[in-house]
C-alpha positions as CSV (number, residue, x, y, z in Angstrom):
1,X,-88.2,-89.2,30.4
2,X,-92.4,-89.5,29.8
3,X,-93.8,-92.6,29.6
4,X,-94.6,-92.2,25.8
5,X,-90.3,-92.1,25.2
6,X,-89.7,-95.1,27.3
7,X,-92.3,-96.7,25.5
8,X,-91.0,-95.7,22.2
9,X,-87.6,-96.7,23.3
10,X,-88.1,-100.2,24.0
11,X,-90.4,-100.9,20.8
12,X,-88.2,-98.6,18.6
13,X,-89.8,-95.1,17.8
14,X,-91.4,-95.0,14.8
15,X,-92.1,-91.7,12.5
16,X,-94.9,-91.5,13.8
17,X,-94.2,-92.2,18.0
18,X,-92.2,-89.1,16.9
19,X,-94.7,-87.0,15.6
20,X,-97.1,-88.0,18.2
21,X,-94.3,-86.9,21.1
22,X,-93.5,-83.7,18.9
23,X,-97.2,-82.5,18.1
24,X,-96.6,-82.4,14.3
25,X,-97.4,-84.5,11.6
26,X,-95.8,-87.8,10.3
27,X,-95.2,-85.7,7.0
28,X,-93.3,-82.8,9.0
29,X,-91.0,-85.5,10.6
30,X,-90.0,-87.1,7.3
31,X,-89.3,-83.7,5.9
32,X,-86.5,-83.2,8.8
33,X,-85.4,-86.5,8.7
34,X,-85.1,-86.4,4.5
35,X,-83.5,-83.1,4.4
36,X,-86.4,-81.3,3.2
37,X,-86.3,-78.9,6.2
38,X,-87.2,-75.7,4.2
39,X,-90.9,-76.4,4.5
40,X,-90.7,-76.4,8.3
41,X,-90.1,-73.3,10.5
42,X,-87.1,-73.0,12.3
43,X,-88.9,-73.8,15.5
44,X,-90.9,-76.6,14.5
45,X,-87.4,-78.3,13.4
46,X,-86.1,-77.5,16.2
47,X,-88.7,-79.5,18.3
48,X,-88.4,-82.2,16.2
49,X,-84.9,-83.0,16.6
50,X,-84.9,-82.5,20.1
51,X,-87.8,-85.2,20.3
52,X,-85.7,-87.6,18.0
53,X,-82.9,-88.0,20.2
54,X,-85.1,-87.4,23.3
55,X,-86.8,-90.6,21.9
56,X,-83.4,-92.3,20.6
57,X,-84.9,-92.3,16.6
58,X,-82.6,-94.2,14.6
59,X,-83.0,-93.8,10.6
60,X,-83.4,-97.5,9.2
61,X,-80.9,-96.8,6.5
62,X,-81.4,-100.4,4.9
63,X,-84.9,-99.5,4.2
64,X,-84.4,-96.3,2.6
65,X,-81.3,-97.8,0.7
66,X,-84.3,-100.4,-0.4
67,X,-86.7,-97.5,-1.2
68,X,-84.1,-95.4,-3.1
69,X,-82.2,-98.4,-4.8
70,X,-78.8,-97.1,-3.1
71,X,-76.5,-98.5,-1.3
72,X,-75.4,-96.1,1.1
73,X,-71.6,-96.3,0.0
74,X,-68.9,-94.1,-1.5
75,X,-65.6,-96.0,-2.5
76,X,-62.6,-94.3,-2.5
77,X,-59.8,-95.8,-4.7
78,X,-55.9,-94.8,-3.5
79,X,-52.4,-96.0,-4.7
80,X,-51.7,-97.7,-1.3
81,X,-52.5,-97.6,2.2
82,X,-49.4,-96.3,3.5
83,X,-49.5,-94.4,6.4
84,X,-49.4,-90.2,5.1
85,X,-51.1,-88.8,2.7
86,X,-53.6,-91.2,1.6
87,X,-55.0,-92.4,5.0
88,X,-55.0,-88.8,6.6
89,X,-57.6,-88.4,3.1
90,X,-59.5,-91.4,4.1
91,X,-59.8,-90.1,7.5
92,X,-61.3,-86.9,6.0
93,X,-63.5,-88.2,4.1
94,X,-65.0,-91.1,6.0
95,X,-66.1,-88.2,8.7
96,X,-67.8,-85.6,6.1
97,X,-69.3,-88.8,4.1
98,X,-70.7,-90.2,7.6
99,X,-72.5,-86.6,8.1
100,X,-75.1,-87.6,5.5
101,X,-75.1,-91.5,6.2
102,X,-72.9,-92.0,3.8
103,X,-70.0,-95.2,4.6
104,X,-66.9,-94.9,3.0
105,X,-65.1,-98.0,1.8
106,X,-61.2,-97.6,0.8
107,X,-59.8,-99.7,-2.1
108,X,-56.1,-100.1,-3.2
109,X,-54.9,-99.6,-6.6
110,X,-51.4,-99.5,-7.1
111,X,-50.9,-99.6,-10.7
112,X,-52.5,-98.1,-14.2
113,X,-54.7,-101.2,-15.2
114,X,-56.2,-101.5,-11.2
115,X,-57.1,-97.8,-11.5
116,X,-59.3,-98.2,-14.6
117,X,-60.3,-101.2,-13.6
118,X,-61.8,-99.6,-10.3
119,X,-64.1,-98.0,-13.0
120,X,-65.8,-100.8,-14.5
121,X,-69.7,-101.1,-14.2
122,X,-69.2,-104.1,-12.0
123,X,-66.8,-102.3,-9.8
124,X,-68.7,-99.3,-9.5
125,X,-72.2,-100.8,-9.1
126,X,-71.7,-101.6,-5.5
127,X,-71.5,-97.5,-4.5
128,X,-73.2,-94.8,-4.9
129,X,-70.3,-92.7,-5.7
130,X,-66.8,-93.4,-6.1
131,X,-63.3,-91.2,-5.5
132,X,-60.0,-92.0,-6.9
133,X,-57.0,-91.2,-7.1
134,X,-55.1,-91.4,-10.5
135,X,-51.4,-91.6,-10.4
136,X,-51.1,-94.0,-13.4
137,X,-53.6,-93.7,-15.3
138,X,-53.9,-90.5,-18.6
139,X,-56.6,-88.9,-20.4
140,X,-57.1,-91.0,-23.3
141,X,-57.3,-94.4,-20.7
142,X,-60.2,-92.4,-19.1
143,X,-61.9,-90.9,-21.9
144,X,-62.5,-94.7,-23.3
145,X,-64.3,-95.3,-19.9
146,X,-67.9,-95.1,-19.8
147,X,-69.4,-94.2,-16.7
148,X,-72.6,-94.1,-15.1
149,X,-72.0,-94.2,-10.9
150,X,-71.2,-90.4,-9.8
151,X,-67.4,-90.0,-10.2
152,X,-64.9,-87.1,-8.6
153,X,-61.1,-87.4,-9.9
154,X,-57.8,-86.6,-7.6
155,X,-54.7,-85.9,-8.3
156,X,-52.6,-84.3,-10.3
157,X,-52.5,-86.0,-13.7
158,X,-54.8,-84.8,-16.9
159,X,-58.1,-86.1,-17.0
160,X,-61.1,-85.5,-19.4
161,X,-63.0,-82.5,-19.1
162,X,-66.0,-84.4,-18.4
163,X,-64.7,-85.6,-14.7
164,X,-65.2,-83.2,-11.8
165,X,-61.9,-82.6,-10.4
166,X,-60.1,-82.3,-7.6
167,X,-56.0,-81.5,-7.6
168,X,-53.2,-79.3,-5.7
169,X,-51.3,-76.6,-6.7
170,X,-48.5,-78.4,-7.1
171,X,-45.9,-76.4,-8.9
172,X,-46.9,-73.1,-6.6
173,X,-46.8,-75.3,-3.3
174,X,-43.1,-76.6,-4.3
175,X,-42.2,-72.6,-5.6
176,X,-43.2,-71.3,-2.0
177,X,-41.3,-73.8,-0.2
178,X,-38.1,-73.6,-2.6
179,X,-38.3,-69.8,-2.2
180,X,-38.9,-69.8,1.5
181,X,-35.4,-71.7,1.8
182,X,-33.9,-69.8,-0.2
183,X,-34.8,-66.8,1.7
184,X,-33.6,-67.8,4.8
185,X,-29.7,-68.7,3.4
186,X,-29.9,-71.9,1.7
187,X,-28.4,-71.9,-1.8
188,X,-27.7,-75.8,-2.3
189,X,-31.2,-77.5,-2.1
190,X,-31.3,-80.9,-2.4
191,X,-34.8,-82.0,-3.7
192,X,-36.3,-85.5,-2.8
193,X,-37.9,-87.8,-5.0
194,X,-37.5,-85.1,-7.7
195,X,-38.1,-85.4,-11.8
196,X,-37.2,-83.3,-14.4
197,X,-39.2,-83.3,-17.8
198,X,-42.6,-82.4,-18.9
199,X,-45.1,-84.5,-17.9
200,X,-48.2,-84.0,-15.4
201,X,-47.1,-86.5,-12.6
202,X,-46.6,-85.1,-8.9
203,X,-42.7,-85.0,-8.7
204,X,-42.8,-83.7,-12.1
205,X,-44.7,-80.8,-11.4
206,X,-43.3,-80.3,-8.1
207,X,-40.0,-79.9,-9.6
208,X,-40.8,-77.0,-11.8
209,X,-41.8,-75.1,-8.8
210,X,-38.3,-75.7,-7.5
211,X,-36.6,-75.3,-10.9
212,X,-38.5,-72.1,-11.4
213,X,-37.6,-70.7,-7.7
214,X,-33.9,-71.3,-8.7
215,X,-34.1,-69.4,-12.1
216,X,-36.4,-66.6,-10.4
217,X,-33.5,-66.3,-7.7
218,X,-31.0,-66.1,-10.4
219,X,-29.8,-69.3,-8.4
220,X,-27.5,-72.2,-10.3
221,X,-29.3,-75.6,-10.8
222,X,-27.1,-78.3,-9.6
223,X,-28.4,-81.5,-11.4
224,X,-26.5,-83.8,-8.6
225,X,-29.0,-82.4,-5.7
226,X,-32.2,-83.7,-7.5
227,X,-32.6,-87.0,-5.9
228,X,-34.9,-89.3,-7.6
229,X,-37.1,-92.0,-5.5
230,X,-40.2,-93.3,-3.9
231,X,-41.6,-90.8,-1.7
232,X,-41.6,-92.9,2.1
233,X,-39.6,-92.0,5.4
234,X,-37.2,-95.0,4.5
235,X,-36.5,-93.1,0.8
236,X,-36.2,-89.7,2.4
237,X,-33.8,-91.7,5.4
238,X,-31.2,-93.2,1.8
239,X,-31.6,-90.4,-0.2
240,X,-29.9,-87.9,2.6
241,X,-27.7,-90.6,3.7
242,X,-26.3,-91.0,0.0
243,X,-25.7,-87.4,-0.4
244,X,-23.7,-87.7,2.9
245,X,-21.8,-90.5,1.6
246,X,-21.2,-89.2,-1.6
247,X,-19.9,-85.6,-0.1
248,X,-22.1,-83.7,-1.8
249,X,-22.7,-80.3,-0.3
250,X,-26.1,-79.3,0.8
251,X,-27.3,-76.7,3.0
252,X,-31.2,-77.5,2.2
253,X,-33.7,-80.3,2.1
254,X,-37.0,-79.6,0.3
255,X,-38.7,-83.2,0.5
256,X,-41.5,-84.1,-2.0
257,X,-43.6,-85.3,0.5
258,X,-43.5,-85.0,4.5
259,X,-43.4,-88.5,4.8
260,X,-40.0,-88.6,3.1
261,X,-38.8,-85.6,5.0
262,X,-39.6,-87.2,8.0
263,X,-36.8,-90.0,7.0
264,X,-34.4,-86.7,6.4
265,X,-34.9,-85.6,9.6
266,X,-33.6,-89.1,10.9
267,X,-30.5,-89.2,8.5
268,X,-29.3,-85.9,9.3
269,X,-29.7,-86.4,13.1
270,X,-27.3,-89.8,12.8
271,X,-25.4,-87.7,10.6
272,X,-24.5,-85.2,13.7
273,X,-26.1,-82.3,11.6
274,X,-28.0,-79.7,13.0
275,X,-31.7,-78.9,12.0
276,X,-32.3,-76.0,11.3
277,X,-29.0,-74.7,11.8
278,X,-26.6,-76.8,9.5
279,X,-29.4,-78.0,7.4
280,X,-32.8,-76.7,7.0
281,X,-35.7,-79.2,6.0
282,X,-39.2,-79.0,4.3
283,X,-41.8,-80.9,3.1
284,X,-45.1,-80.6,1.5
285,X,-48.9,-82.0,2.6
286,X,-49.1,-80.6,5.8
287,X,-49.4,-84.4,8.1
288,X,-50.8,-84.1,11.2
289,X,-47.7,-85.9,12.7
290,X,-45.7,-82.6,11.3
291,X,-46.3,-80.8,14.2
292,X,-44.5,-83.6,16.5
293,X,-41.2,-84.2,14.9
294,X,-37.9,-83.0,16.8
295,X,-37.9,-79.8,15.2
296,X,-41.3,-79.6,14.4
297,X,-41.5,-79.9,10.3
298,X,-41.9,-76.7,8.2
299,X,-44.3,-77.7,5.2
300,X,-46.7,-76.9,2.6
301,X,-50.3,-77.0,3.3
302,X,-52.0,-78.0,-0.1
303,X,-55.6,-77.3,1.2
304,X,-56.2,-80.6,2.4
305,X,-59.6,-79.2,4.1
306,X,-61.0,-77.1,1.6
307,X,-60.1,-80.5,-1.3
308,X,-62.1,-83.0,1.0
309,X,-65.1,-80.5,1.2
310,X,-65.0,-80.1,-2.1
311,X,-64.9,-83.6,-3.0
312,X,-67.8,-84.5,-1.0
313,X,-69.6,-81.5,-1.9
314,X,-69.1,-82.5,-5.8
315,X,-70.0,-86.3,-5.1
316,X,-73.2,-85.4,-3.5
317,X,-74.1,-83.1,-6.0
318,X,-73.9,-85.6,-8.9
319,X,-75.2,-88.1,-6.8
320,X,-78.6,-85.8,-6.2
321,X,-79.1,-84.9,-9.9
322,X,-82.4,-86.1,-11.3
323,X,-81.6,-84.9,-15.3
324,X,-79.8,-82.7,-16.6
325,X,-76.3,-82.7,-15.8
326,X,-74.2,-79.9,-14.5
327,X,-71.0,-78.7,-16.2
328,X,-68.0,-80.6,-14.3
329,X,-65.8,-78.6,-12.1
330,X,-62.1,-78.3,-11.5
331,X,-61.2,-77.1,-7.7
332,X,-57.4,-76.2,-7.0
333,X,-57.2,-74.7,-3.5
334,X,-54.5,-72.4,-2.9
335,X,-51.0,-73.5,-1.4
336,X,-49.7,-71.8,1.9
337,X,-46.6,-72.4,3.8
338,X,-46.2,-73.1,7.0
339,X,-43.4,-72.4,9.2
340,X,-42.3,-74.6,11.8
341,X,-39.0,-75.4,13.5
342,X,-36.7,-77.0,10.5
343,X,-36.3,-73.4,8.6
344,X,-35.4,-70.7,10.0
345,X,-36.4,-67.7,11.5
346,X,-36.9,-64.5,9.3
């Protein structure tokens, strides 16, 4: 390292130690470091990010929070912290958030009034963007709101057209994997954490795919395999053991969640019933722990990738308008299965 970088090192570069190093001007530097990099050639910004970390340059992001008026903070609002879904979400986003300096602070709901209270002006005045999660909430609740801070919706319920907004494809997800069992032999399917009617909640809509997989396969719908419940491992884990009690017949779990069909998996093993063989299991989101149960869990992947890009991508965008507004946007990645060791082979 030259004497100018050891130099800078020990006082803490400054813009312009790193201009100095990298034979450009102070202006050049802060158009690399603010993102502004299409009014430098490839080359030159090439040679100025090799002489930031060469010189160990550290953005001073209180300052620029001071200079901007932001806080450098995106909250994220969820039902609960229960290992699954949620934190797998958090983990997503906390690592595409930190790409642009961004810290991501989780908050718990947990009920209807905590989500829209998540919303007030006070609440939201600490971040420069917020995420959440509505699971209780409906559209009139958020239509009263009025909202300043850059907002992105999840989930599955209704929400005003004005909210950018980010869902699954819930009732396709739960067809595919109704349909895949089916395929493979099963025609008694019990469904976990199910609920019939015609709302816009998760196991509602989820249960249509399955109703509709039945009807399309000409397939009777046996009212006593619909298990209602909560959606954890200890759920999944009483809702199998139940049916076993009771001696209803199933051939088929199709778990709302793969949380829940992890607790199957337990049940059926205490139960001395094979998996795949006796009974064939799957769940929906796509956990990373999936891939290590004993047989490895066949699921749905809801797009859990492409919906954490997109949230980011659409709380960045608001976050960087300066006028007029853009038309919000709806993003539903596609559903896909994937096949692992508790179905069977085709």
């Amino acid at each position: 390292m030259s004497e100018t970088a050891k130099r800078a090192r020990r006082g803490g570069p400054t813009i312009a130690d790193v201009a100095r190093h990298a034979g450009v001007s102070s202006m050049t530097v802060s158009n690399v470091l603010n993102g502004r990099s299409q009014r430098v050639s490839e080359a030159t910004k090439e040679r100025v990010l090799a002489t930031l970390g060469e010189l160990g340059y550290r953005v001073n992001l209180t300052a620029r929070h001071l200079r901007t008026g932001r806080t450098g903070m995106v909250g994220l609002a969820v039902p609960d912290f229960t290992p699954g879904y949620y934190s797998e979400l958090a983990d997503r986003l906390a690592d595409r958030f930190a790409a642009h300096g961004l810290r991501l602070v989780v908050e718990r709901t947990s009920g209807r009034r905590s989500e829209l209270e998540s919303l007030s002006a006070a609440r939201l005045s600490v971040y420069d963007g917020f995420v959440l999660s509505v699971v209780a909430g409906d559209t009139q609740d958020l239509e009263q709101l009025s909202v300043e801070t850059p907002v992105v919706l999840i989930g599955e319920r209704t929400v005003p057209a004005r909210f950018d907004h980010v869902l699954m494809d819930n009732v396709t997800g739960a067809r595919m994997a109704t349909r895949l069992l089916i395929k493979r032999g099963a025609r008694r399917i019990a469904l976990l954490g199910g609920a019939t009617g015609d709302g816009d909640s998760m196991p509602q809509l989820r249960t249509r795919g399955y109703l509709a997989a039945h009807r399309a396969a000409r397939l009777a719908i046996r009212p006593e395999l619909i298990r209602p419940g909560g959606f954890r491992r200890l759920d999944g884990f009483e809702q199998v053991r139940l049916l076993i009690e009771e001696e209803i017949a199933f051939d088929a779990v199709f778990a709302l969640t793969d949380t829940e069909a992890m607790g199957a998996l337990t049940a059926l093993v205490e139960a001395g019933l094979r998996v795949p063989d006796d009974v064939q299991v799957i769940g929906f989101d796509n956990l990373s722990d999936t891939r290590f149960s004993v047989p490895p869990l066949s699921t749905v992947e809801p797009g859990n990738d492409r919906m954490a890009d997109a949230i980011c991508e659409l709380l960045l965008s608001r976050m960087e308008e300066d006028g007029e507004r853009r038309p919000a946007q709806v993003v539903m990645p596609a559903a896909r299965l994937v096949e692992r060791g508790t179905t069977r082979a085709g």
